[in-house]
C-alpha positions in Angstrom: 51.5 48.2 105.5 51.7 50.3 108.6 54.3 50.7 111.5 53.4 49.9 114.9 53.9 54.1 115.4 50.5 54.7 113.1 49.1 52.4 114.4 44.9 53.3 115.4 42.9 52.2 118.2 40.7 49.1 116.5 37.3 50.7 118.6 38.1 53.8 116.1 36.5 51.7 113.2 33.0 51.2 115.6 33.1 55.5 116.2 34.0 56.4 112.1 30.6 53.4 111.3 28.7 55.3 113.7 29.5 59.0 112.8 33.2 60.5 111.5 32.3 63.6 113.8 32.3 61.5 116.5 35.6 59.6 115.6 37.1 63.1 115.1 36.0 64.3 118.9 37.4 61.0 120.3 40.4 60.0 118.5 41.4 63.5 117.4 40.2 65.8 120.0 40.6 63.5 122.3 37.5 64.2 123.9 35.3 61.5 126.0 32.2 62.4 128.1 31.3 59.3 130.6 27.4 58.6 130.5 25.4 56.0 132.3 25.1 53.9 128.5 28.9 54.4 128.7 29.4 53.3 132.3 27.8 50.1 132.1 29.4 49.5 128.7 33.0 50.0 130.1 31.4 48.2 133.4 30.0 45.1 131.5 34.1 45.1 129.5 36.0 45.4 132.8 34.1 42.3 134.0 34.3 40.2 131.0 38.2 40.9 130.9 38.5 39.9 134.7 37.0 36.3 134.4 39.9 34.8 132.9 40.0 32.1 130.5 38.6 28.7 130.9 38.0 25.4 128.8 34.6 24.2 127.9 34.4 20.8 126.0 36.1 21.6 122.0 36.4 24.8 123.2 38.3 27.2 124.9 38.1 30.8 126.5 40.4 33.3 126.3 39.5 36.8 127.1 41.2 40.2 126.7 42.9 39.3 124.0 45.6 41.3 122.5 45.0 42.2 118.4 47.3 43.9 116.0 46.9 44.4 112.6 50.2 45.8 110.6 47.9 45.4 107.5 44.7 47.9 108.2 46.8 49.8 111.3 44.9 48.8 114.1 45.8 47.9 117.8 43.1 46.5 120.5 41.9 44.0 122.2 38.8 41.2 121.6 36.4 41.1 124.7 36.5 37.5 124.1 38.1 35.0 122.1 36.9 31.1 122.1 38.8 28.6 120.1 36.7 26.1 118.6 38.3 22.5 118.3 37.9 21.2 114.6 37.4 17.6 113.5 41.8 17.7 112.2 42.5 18.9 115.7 43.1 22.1 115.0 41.7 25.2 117.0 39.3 27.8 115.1 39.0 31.1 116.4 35.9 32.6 117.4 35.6 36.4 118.4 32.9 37.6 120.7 32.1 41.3 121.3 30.1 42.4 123.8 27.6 45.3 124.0 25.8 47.0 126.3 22.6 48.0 124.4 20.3 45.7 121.8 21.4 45.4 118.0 22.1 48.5 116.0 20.4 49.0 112.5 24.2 50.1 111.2 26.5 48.1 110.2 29.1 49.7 113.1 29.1 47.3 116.0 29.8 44.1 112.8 33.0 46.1 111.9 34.3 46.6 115.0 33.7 42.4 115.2 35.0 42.0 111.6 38.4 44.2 112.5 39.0 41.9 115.3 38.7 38.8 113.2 40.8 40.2 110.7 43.7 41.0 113.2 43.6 37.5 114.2 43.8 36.1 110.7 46.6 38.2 110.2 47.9 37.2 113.9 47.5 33.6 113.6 47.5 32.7 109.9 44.2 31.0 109.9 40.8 32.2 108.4 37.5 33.5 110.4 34.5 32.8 108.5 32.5 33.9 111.3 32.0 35.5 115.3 29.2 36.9 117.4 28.1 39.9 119.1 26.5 40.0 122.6 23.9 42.2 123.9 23.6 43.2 127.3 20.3 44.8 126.9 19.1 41.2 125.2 20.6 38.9 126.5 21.4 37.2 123.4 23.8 36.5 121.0 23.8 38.2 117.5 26.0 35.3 115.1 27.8 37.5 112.3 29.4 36.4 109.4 32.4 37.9 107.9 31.7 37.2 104.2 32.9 39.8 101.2 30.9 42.6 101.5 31.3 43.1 105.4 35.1 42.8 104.7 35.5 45.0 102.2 33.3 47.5 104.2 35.5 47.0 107.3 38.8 47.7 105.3 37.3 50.8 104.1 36.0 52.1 107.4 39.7 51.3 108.6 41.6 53.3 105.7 38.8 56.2 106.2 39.6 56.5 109.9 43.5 56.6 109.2 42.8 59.1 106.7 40.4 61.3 109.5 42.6 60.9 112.4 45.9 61.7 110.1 44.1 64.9 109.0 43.4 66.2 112.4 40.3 67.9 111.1 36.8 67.3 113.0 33.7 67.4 110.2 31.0 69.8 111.0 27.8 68.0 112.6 24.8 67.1 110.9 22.4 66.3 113.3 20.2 62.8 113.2 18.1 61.0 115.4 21.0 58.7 116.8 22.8 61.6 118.1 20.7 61.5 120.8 22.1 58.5 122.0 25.5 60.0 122.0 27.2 60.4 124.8 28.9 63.2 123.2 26.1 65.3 122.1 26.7 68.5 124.8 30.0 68.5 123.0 29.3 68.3 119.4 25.9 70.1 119.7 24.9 69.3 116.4 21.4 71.3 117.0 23.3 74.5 117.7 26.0 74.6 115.8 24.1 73.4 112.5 21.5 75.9 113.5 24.1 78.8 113.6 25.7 77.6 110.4 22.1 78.1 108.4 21.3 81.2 109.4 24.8 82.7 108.8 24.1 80.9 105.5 20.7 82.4 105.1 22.2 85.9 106.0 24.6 85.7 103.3 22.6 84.5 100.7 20.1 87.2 101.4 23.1 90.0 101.3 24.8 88.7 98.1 21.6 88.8 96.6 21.2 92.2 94.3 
């Protein structure tokens, strides 16, 4: 259990999925680098926020919502929240994150979803079986279901980011195709710096050599 002073920022889980490097610039470094892809993602955020909640049939809209979890040590907000009415009357959450690109062949935008539903089950006493991802890019919705495995992963990804963040240590960068996507890649220039590290490698295998 955590106190609201350790408490991490819930996106933290959708950077430390993607790459702990780039968790360690953001949330440790505190280093951010606006890009287009990151423009219209905070764009397409602002505007969901703004709309305000409504009421649709069985169910209603509430957006921006506040999450805390004193559990995994997270602090946020949902995009979107609907509340689905159930046959006993009661009101079933239903968390809705939205994305800018298309669907991602990780895992990291379902655990950012998954953290959210798991702060409101904590929140609101009730279970979460399920929520949905929105893609700007498609247009469409992407249903997600919490079950076991994406749980367990989520909890782990959470307790690896407190554990990264605490440490204040940034990992050295092994460079993949995604980092081109990154908005941080001038920053963490995983090309040069992996580059330098082999050949001072190289140099001192050749020297220790007899």
């Amino acid at each position: 259990m955590y106190v609201p002073e350790d408490l991490i920022q819930l996106s933290a889980l959708q950077h430390m999925a993607f790459c702990e490097r780039q968790c360690a610039l953001i949330h440790v470094e505190q280093t951010w680098r606006e890009s287009g892809r990151t423009a219209e993602g905070r764009i397409m955020h602002e505007r969901v926020h703004d709309e305000g909640g409504e009421s649709r049939g069985n169910v209603r809209i509430e957006r921006g919502v506040s999450l805390r979890s004193l559990r995994l040590g997270l602090i946020g907000k949902a995009d979107v929240v609907e509340f689905h009415r159930q046959a006993d009357g009661t009101w079933r959450p239903f968390p809705v994150e939205y994305k800018r690109g298309k669907p991602k062949a990780d895992d990291c935008d379902k655990v950012q979803l998954c953290a959210q539903a798991l702060c409101l089950e904590e929140m609101l006493c009730v279970a979460i079986p399920a929520g949905a991802l929105f893609y700007g890019q498609t247009r469409r919705r992407l249903d997600v279901a919490f079950d076991e495995a994406l749980r367990r992963e989520t909890e782990e990804t959470a307790r690896r980011a407190h554990e990264l963040i605490t440490s204040g240590r940034t990992p050295p960068p092994v460079y993949e195709k995604r980092c081109e996507s990154c908005s941080l890649m001038t920053d963490c220039l995983p090309r040069t710096i992996q580059k330098r590290r082999s050949v001072k490698a190289y140099l001192s295998r050749i020297l220790s050599e007899p």
